[in-house]
Phi, psi and omega in degrees: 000143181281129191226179155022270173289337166318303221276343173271344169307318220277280163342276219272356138320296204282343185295307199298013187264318175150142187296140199008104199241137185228150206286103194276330159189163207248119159239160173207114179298347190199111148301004169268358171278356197260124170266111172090347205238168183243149137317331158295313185296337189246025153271274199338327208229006210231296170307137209113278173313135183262187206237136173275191146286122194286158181209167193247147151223091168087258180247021186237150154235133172286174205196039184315140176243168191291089156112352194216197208287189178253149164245123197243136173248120181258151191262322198053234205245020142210035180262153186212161179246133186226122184266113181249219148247170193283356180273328179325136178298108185296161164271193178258047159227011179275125185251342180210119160253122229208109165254149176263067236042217185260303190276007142283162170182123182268137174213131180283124171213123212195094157298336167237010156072015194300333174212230213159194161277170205161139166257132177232107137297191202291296194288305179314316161284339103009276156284342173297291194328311193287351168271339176265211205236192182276166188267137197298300184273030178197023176285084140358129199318288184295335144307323170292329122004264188293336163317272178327297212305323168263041143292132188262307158323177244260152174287325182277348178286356180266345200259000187262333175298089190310343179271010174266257173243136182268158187128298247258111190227218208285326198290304192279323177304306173292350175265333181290307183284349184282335188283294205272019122100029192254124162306117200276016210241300172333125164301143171324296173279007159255351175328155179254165167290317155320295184278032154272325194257344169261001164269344177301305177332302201284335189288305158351280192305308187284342179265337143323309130354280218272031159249298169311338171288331213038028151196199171274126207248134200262076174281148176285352172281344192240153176288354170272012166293334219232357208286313182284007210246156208295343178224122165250139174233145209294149180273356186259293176280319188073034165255159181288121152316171146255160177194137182173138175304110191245099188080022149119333172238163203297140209230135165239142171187145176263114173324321179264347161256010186266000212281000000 
C-alpha cells in the first residue's frame, strides 16, 4: 500500500515529466477511479491547462492547475504515477492518462480502484486536509507527544490513524515501532515521554530512508526485509518474529526486543 514515501516518490514522478507542462489531452480509461468528477467535467475543466507545483499531505497529492481546479490523487492500497511517453504500451490497470506537451505523458495506474482522481477547489481541499492530523515528515516532538498521548487504543492503532498523524502506514508503523524497541501492542496513553520522544526520532530516520528509497525499503537490516519470509527472524536479535492483527492489520514484531 502506498504510503508516505510512495507518495512522495509519486510528486517527484509528476515533477520530472517536465516544468510546468500542460495538459494537451486526457483520456480515462475505466471511470471507476473517479471521485466526485464526470469524465466530461474533468477534460473540460482540466484540459488545456499547465501543472502547477504538486505538493503532499500525508498519503494524498495536490496537483494545482494554472487558473483552474487542483488535481488531487489518493493511491488507495495500489494505485501509483508513472511518467512515460504517450507511445508507450499502456497497461491494463492505467486508468486515467494525462498526455503532456506532445512528449510526455502522465499516467494513474491501479489496480483495485479502491480510491482515485478528484477535482477540489479551494474548500474542498479544505476539507480532505482537516480531517487529517500533521504530516508524519513535519510533525514536531512535543505535538506528536501530546498527539499520542490522548489516544486511548493501542500506540500502532494511533499511529495508522490519519486523523492523528497522515502518512503513515501498516509497513512503516512496524518498522518505526521495531526501530524504538515498542510493542506495537502499548496502549497509547501509557507510552513514557522517553519512548514518545525515541518513536518520534526513529519515525524521523525511517522516513528519511524510506523517501530517498521512494518506498519502505525491504532491506534485510530492516524488519520489512524480513516479516515476509517463511520463518522470519528479527534481523537485530535473531528471534522468531511474531505476527497478529492490530488496528485491524497484520501486525509483525519481535518479542524480544519489543518486550
Amino acid at each position: 500500500m502506498p504510503e508516505l514515501p510512495d507518495v512522495e516518490g509519486f510528486r517527484e514522478v509528476l515533477m520530472s515529466c517536465g516544468r510546468r507542462p500542460c495538459i494537451t489531452d486526457i483520456e480515462v480509461r475505466d471511470a471507476g477511479v473517479l471521485r466526485g468528477v464526470t469524465v466530461n467535467r474533468l477534460r473540460r475543466e482540466v484540459k488545456g491547462r499547465r501543472l502547477g507545483k504538486a505538493w503532499r499531505h500525508g498519503k494524498w497529492l495536490f496537483v494545482p492547475t494554472d487558473g483552474g481546479p487542483t488535481l488531487v490523487f489518493h493511491f488507495g492500497m495500489t494505485g501509483s504515477l508513472l511518467c512515460c511517453s504517450p507511445d508507450d504500451p499502456i497497461a491494463p490497470h492505467d486508468r486515467v492518462l494525462l498526455t503532456l506537451g506532445h512528449t510526455r505523458g502522465l499516467r494513474y495506474r491501479d489496480q483495485r480502484k479502491l480510491q482515485g482522481v478528484r477535482l477540489a477547489g479551494d474548500c474542498d481541499i479544505a476539507r480532505i486536509t482537516d480531517r487529517l492530523g500533521p504530516d508524519a515528515s513535519t510533525v514536531s516532538g512535543p505535538e506528536f507527544g501530546e498527539l499520542l498521548s490522548e489516544r486511548r487504543g493501542s500506540v500502532k492503532s494511533a499511529l495508522m490513524d490519519q486523523s492523528v498523524i497522515a502518512g503513515l502506514g501498516n509497513l512503516l508503523c512496524d518498522e518505526i515501532l521495531w526501530r524504538a524497541r515498542v510493542d506495537p501492542r502499548t496502549p497509547a496513553r501509557n507510552l513514557s515521554e522517553t519512548e514518545l520522544r525515541r518513536i518520534h526520532t526513529t519515525m524521523g530516520r525511517v522516513l528519511e530512508a524510506s523517501v530517498r528509497a521512494g518506498c519502505v525499503p525491504p532491506r534485510r537490516s530492516w524488519l520489512t526485509g524480513r516479516r515476509d519470509d517463511s520463518e522470519p527472524l528479527c534481523p537485530r536479535c535473531r528471534r522468531s518474529l511474531c505476527s497478529t492483527r492490530v488496528a485491524g492489520r497484520r501486525t509483525v514484531w519481535c518479542p524480544g526486543c519489543q518486550a
